[in-house]
C-alpha positions in Angstrom: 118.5 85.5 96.5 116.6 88.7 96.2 118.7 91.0 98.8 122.2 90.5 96.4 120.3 91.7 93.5 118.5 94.8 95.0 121.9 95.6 96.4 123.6 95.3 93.1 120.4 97.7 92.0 121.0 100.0 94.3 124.4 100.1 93.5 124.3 100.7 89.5 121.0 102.8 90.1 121.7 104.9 92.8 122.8 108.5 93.1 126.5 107.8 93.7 126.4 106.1 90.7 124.7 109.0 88.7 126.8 111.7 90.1 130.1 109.5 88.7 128.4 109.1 85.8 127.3 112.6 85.0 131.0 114.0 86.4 132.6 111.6 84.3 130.4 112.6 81.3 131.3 116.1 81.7 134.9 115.8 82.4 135.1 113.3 79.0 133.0 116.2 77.2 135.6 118.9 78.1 138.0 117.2 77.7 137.6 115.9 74.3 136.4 119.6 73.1 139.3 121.2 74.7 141.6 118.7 73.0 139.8 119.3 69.4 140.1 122.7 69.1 143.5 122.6 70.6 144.4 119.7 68.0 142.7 122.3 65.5 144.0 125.5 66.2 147.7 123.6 66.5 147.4 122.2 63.0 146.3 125.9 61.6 148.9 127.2 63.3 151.4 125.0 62.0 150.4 124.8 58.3 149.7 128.7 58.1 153.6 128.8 59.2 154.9 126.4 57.2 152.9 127.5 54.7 154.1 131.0 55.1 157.6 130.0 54.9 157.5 128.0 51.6 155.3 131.2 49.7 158.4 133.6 51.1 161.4 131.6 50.2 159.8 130.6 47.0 158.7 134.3 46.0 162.3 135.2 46.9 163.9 132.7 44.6 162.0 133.3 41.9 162.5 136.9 41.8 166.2 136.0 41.9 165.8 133.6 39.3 164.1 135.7 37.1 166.5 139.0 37.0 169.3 136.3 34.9 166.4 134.5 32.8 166.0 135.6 29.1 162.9 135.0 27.2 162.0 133.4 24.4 163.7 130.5 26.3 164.9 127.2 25.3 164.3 123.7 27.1 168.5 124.0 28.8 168.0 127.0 30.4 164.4 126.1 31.5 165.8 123.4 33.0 168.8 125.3 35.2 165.8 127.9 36.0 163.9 125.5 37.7 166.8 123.6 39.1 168.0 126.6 40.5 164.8 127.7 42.0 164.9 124.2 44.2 168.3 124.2 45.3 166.9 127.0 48.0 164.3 125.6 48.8 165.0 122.1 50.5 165.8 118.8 49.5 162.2 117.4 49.1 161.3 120.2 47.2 159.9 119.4 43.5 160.1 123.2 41.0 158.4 122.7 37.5 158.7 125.8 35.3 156.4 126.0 31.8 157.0 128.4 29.3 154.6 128.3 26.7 155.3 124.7 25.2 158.0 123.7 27.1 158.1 121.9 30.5 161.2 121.5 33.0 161.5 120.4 36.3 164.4 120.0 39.1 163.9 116.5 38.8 162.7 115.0 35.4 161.8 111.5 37.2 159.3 113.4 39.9 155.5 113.0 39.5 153.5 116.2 38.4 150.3 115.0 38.7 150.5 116.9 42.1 149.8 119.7 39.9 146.4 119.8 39.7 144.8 121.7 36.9 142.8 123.9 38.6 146.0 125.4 40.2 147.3 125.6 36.8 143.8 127.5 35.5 143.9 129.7 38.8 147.6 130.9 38.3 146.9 131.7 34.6 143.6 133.7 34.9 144.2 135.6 38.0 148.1 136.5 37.3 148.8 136.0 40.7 150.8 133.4 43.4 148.3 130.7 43.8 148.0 127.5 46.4 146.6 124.3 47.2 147.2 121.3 49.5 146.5 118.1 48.2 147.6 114.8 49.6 148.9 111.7 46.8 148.8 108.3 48.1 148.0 109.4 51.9 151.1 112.3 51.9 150.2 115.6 52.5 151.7 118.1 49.9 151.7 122.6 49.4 151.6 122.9 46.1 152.5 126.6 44.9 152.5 128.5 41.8 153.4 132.4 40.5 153.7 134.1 37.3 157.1 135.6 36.3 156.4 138.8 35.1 158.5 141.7 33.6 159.5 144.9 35.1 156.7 146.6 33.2 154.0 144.0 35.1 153.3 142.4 32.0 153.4 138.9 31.7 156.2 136.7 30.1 154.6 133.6 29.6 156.2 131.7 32.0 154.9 130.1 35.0 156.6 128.4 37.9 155.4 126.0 40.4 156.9 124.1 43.6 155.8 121.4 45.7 156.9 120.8 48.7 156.2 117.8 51.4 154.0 118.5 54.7 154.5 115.1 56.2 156.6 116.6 59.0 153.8 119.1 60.2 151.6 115.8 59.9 153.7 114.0 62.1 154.1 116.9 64.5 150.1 117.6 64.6 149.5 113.3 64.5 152.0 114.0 67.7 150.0 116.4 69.3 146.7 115.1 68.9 148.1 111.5 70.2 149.6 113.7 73.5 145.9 115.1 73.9 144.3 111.8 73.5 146.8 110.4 76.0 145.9 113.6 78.3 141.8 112.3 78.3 142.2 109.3 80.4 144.3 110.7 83.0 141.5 113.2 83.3 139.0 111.1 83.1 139.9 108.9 86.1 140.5 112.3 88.5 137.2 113.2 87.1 135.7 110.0 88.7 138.1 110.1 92.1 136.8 113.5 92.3 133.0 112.6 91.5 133.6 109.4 94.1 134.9 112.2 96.8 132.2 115.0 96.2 129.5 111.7 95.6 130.6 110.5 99.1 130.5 114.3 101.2 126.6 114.5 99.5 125.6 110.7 99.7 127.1 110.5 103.4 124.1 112.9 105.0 122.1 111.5 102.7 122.9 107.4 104.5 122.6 108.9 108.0 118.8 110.5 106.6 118.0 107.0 105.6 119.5 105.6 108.8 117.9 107.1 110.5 114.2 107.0 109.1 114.8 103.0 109.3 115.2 103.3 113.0 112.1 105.3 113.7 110.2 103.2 110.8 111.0 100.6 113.4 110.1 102.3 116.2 113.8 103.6 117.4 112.1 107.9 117.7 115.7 108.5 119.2 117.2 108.5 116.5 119.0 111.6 115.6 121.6 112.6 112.6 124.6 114.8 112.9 124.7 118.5 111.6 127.6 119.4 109.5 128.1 122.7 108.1 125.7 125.2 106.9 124.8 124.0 103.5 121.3 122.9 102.2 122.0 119.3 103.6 122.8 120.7 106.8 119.6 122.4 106.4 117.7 119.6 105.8 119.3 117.4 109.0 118.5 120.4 111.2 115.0 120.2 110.1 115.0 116.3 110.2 115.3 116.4 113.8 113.5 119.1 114.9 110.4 116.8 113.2 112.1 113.6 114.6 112.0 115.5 118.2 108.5 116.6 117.8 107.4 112.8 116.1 109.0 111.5 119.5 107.2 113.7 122.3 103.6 113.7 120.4 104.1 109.7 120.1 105.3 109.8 123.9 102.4 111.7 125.2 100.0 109.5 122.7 101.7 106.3 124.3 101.3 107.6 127.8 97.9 109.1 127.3 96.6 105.3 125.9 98.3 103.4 128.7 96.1 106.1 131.1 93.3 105.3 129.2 93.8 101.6 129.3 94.5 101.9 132.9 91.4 104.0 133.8 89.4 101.2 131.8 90.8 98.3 134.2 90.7 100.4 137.1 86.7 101.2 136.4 85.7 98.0 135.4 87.2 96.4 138.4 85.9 98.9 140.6 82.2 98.2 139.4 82.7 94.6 139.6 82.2 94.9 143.7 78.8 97.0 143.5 77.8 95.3 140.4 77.7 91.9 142.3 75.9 93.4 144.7 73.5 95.0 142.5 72.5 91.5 140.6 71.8 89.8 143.5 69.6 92.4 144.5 68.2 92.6 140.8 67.8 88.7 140.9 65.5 88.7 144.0 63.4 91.6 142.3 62.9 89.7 139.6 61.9 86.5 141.7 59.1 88.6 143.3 57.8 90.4 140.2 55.0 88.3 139.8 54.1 89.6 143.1 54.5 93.4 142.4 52.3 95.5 141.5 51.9 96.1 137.2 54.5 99.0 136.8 56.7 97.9 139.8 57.0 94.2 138.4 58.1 96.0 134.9 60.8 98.6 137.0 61.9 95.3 138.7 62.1 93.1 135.5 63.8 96.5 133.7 66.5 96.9 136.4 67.0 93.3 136.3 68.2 93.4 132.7 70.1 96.8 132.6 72.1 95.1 135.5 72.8 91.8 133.8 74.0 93.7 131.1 76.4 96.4 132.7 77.7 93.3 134.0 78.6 91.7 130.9 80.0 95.0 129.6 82.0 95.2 132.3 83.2 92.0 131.8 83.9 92.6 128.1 86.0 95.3 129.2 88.1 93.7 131.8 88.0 91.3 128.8 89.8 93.7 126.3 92.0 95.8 129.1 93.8 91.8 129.5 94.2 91.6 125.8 95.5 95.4 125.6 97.8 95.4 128.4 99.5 91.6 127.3 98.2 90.1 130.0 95.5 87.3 128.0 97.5 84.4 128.0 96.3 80.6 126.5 95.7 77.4 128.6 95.6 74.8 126.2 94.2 71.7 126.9 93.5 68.7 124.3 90.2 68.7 123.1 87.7 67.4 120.6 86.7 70.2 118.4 83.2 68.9 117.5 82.3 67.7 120.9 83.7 71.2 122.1 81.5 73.0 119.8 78.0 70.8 120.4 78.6 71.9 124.1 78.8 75.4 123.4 75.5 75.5 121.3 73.9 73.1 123.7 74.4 75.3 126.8 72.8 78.5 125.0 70.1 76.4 123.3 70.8 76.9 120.0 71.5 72.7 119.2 67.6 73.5 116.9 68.5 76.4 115.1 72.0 75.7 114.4 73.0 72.7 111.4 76.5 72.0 112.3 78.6 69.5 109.9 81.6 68.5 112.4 84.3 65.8 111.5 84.6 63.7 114.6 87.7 62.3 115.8 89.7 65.7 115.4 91.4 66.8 118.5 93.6 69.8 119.0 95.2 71.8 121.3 93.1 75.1 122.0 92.4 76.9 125.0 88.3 75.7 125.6 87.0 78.7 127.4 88.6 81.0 124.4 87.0 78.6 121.7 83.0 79.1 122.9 83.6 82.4 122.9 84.3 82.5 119.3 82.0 80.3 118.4 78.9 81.7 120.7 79.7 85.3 119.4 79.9 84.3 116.0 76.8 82.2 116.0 74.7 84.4 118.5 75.7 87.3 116.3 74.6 85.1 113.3 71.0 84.7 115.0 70.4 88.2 115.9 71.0 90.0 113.1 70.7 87.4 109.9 68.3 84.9 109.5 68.1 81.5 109.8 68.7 78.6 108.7 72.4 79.2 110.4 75.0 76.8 109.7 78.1 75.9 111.2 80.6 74.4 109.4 84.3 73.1 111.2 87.2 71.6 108.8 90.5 71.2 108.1 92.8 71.6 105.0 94.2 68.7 103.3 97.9 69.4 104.3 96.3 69.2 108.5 98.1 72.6 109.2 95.3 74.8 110.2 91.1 74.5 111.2 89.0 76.5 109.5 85.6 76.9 111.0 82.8 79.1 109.0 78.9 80.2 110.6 76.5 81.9 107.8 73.2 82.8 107.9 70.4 83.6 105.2 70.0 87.2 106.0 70.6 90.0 104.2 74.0 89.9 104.5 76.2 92.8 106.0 76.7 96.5 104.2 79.7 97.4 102.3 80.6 100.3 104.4 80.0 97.6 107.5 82.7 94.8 105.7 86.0 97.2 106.9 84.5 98.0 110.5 82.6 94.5 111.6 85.3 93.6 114.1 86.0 97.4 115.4 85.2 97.9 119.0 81.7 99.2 120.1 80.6 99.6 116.3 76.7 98.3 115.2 76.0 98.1 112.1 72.7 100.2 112.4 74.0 103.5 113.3 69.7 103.6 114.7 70.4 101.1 117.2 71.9 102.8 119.8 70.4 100.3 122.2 70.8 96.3 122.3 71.5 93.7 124.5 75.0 93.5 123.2 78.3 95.4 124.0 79.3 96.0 120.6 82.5 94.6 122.0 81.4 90.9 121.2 83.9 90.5 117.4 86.6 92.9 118.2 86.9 89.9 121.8 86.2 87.2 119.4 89.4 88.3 117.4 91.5 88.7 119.5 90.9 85.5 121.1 91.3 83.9 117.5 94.8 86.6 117.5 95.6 84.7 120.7 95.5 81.1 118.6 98.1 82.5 116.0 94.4 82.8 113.9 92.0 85.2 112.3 88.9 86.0 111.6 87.3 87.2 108.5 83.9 88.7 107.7 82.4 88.4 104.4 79.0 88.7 102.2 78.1 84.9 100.6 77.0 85.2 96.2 73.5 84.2 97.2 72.7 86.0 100.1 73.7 86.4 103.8 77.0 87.0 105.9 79.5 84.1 106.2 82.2 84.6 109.2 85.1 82.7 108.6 87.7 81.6 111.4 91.2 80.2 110.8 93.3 78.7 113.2 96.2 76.9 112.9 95.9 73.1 114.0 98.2 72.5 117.0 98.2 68.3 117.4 97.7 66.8 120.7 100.7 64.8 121.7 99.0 61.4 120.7 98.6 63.1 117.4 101.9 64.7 117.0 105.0 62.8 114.4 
């Protein structure tokens, strides 16, 4: 359930999706600014000329106008004044004239509240053409006004105004604007085609990079990706597997050097085996006639005899180790009872005194028997040597029967920190001082792998109240009587 949902991750979180994103972003961006100030400077352009249009045709009629009106005037000619004034300038077009107390318009039923009074207060003060746009009930109107004024530039007291609709240029700007709104998602979606193409040229070196890594992660060093071009991504492919090719030969020669060094270990141990037999029996009849021997000859005898006895174990523990490293340690599993198994192994060292043991009886599994007392003589002898007794042994199982657990601890000091991570390492003592002992310093790192062997492990560990505890786990393999 957990692979569907990182892929689904991956998918809305990853690059492609971000370079989409941020194309898409910036196309949407541009495309709504260029649409806004093309929406604006279209509806400028359009009102200045329509705009422009209305103040021309209106000056010109009201200069013709003027030359045939008389003044004082009276309400009937007022009236033909401004009638006249509208007749040139469209049909929708609304002319109110005011001469001092008097009021006319081209149509007496038209509203003039669209006449606002600043206008009104702006035409009077500055005795000048004056205009405003104002929009009644959602319609857009120009509202315009002048003074008429005599020949001599002095004014006659009468003032004209004209309003005239703009809902056309709002339906031909509304039209534009809805064409460039229209025009955004068109570019929109070739913004994201476009981001998917480009994301796909970046994001495809970028998989074959990844690839790649996965295979030598896994231990494929062949692995190689293609170089295209002779961009930065090229680049960094060219450089990917010059490092790949370099990663492959060290890790070549390191794998070659280590199957030498394995080999060179079997090949000398096996070697000595021959001379080494010869020298313990040689070393075993000194030591028969030391007591015969003079004092410094019987020690020389005696000394030989247990340098010998324990080249021969190292030598073993290395044959020991070259099996397990090369893959050739293999299990002969035989049904056995794990506490009678155990006894045996304490019993043939002696240690059935010092040792408590707590062992269920009646549990039988299958384990190889020769593997087990080494486990168990390495972690108990190790237990004796270098903590303090009382050792105990302790072998169970867990209630579900799936694996043995067997634990040895001691009373001792317990083992340092800095020894905890490197306990089971090969050839490592504790006591950096003790160069010298009658063990290998190969005794744990054999006893794990043999446990390894099992499908088990071992762990190492300090107890709360004092001394070491050295835990083995093994899963419990049932003897066919015991088996569902």
């Amino acid at each position: 359930m957990r692979r569907p949902r990182l892929r689904v991750r991956r998918w809305f979180g990853g690059l492609r999706t971000r370079l989409v994103v941020a194309f898409v972003l910036v196309a949407l961006v541009s495309a709504v600014t260029t649409s806004a100030l093309a929406y604006r400077e279209s509806r400028t352009a359009v009102l200045e000329r329509k705009q422009d249009a209305v103040l021309t045709d209106f000056t010109n009629r009201v200069d013709q106008a003027a030359a045939d009106f008389d003044v004082p005037a009276d309400e009937a000619s007022l009236n033909r004044f401004a009638t006249g004034i509208a007749d040139g300038l469209g049909d929708d077009a609304l002319v109110v004239a005011r001469y001092r107390s008097l009021t006319a318009s081209s149509d007496a039923s038209a509203d003039r509240t669209r006449i606002t009074p600043a206008l009104r207060d702006a035409v009077r003060k500055y005795n000048r053409m004056s205009f405003q746009r104002v929009d009644l009930e959602e319609n857009p109107y120009l509202v315009v006004g002048t003074p008429v004024t005599f020949d001599s530039g002095a004014p006659s007291g009468l003032d004209v105004f004209a309003i005239t609709s703009l809902r056309a240029e709002r339906e031909h700007t509304a039209g534009l604007l809805y064409a460039a709104r229209n025009a955004i998602v068109p570019v929109v979606l070739l913004a994201a085609l476009l981001a998917l193409l480009a994301a796909g040229t970046v994001l495809r070196p970028v998989r074959e990079l990844g690839r790649a890594t996965r295979q030598h992660a896994a231990g494929d060093l062949t692995s190689r990706v293609r170089v295209r071009g002779s961009d930065e991504l090229a680049s960094l492919a060219h450089d990917f597997n010059e490092t790949a090719q370099a990663l492959e030969a060290s890790v070549t020669e390191l794998r070659e050097q280590d199957v030498r060094a394995k080999r060179f270990v079997a090949d000398v141990s096996h070697e000595l085996r021959t001379p080494l037999a010869a020298m313990t029996m040689v070393a075993t009849v000194l030591d028969e006639d030391a007591a015969t021997l003079p004092p410094d000859a019987a020690h020389a005898a005696r000394t030989v005899s247990d340098e010998t006895a324990r080249l021969s174990r190292l030598v073993d523990d290395l044959m020991e180790m070259s099996r397990f490293d090369s893959g050739a340690a293999r299990l002969n599993l035989t049904d056995t009872d794990l506490a009678e198994s155990v006894r045996a192994t304490l019993s043939l060292r002696g240690w059935t005194d010092r040792v408590a043991t707590d062992l269920p009886c009646g549990v039988r599994a299958l384990v190889d028997r020769r593997r087990l007392d080494v486990i168990v003589a390495n972690l108990v002898g190790n237990a004796l040597r270098h903590g303090a007794e009382p050792v105990t042994l302790t072998v169970s199982t867990d209630p579900e029967g799936d694996w043995i657990t067997a634990e040895v601890t001691d009373e001792g000091a317990g083992l340092p920190p800095e020894a905890l991570a490197h306990v089971f390492d090969r050839f490592y003592k504790a006591d950096s001082a003790r160069t010298r002992s009658e063990g290998s310093g190969l005794g744990t790192a054999i006893a794990l792998e043999n446990a390894r062997l099992h499908g088990g492990t071992i762990e190492a560990a300090n107890r709360a109240g004092g001394g070491a505890v050295f835990t083995l786990r093994m899963p419990w393999r049932l003897t066919p009587e015991e088996s569902p």
